[in-house]
Structure formats: structure tokens, C-alpha cells
C-alpha angles and dihedrals in degrees: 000000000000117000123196102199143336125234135197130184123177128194128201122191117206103171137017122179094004096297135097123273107215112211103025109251106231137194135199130201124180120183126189110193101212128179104259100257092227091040109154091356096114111235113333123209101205120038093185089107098059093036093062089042095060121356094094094031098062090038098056083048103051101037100055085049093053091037099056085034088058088061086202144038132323108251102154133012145186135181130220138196122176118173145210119265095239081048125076118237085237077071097071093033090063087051106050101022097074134085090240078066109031106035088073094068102033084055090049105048086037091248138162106174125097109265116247118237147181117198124188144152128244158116135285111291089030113151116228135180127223116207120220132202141162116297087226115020123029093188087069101108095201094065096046103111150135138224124207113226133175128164105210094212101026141110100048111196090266094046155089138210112208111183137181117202117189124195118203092211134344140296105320112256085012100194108169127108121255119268103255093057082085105050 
């Protein structure tokens, strides 16, 4: 796996509706920009090979950095893969929807829910969102969130973007019932 740069962004928010948010709700993104693993191969039937030559790799890399940019615990989480224009989006989905990913983060923020994902293809500059929701349980509202990203020089063609984001509570001011007000 050959990775071109890291990025991290973190976001604090102070104040949301004109009042204070205490704590300060944080999140947390980390990017790695890899060369697509099927880059220039035409379409390729099986993607196990690429799967077992990154996957983990780009997971174990990406989980520990969000983790420590977050500076606190996990409470929500989200995935993302964008891909290059000459990849398929079928491309970043093999990469990041699989438990050789995906198992890194969800042991390091203590998780059990699936992690939420957006996947797309694009080119460089292009904006994604990365959707969050609640390590435990997905059904709690307050942690359902999103993060806007963009890389103003990744992905390359032959390239993919595979981000992490980690929120350290929910929406800031969080105001909606709980779920089961409603059944």
C-alpha cells in the first residue's frame, strides 16, 4: 500500500444557537490518500487481492491517529472512500466495507455498531460528507451527524481517499426525543 499523505482536520464547536456548548463538542477526521489498489487493471472480477493488501493496513493506520486527534473518547463515528475518476466506486467500498477495515477503529473507540459510510467517486477537490452515528447503539438521535471534508489536491485518478471522523458527543444543543418516544 502506498500512501501519499495523511491528513487530519479537527473541528471544535463553542457555541451553537447562541449558547455555550460544555463541553466542546469535537470532531476528528484522518485521511490517508492511497494509490487505488486496481488502478489501470481494467475491471477486475475478484478484489481479494487488494482487500488483503490494504484493508488492514489502512485501517490500523487510520483508527489509533483519530483516535489520539480526537484528545477524548469515541462517542460517535463515520467512514469514508472517494475515489479517483479512472477507479470504480466498488473500488473504495471493498476497502473500507470489510472487518479487516473496519475492525481497527471499532477496537479502538470500544465500538460494536456498524460503522456509517458514504462512498463516491470524484476528483480531486472534491467535497464529501461523512456520515456519524453512536459507537453502541445507532438508533441514539443525538449522535446522528455528519462532517464536511474536501482535499484540495486528493484523490488523483489513480487514486482513493479513505477517512475516519470521530465525534467526542452528539450534535451540539441536541434537542429531539429519543426514538422510542415514537413507537
Amino acid at each position: 500500500m502506498n500512501v501519499r499523505k495523511i491528513v487530519t482536520l479537527t473541528e471544535e464547536t463553542l457555541t451553537e444557537g447562541g449558547r455555550p456548548v460544555e463541553p466542546h463538542a469535537r470532531v476528528a477526521v484522518v485521511a490517508a490518500v492511497i494509490d487505488n489498489p486496481w488502478h489501470g487493471q481494467g475491471f477486475v472480477e475478484d478484489l481479494t487481492a487488494g482487500i488483503e493488501a490494504a484493508a488492514s493496513k489502512v485501517g490500523e493506520l487510520l483508527a489509533p491517529r483519530v483516535v489520539k486527534a480526537l484528545g477524548g473518547t469515541v462517542e460517535a463515528y463515520g467512514k469514508a472512500a472517494i475515489v479517483g475518476l479512472e477507479g470504480e466506486i466498488e473500488h473504495g467500498s471493498a476497502l473500507i466495507h470489510t472487518l479487516k477495515f473496519g475492525d481497527h477503529f471499532r477496537n479502538a473507540a470500544s465500538a460494536t455498531t456498524l460503522l456509517p459510510a458514504v462512498e463516491k467517486r470524484g476528483p480531486a477537490g472534491v467535497t464529501f460528507d461523512i456520515p456519524l452515528k453512536h459507537v453502541t447503539d445507532a438508533t441514539i438521535r443525538s449522535h446522528h451527524q455528519s462532517i464536511e471534508v474536501r482535499l484540495a489536491d486528493a484523490p488523483h485518478p489513480g487514486e482513493i481517499v479513505i477517512a475516519l471522523a470521530a465525534a467526542s458527543q452528539g450534535r451540539p444543543q441536541q434537542r429531539l426525543a429519543p426514538l422510542s418516544t415514537e413507537q
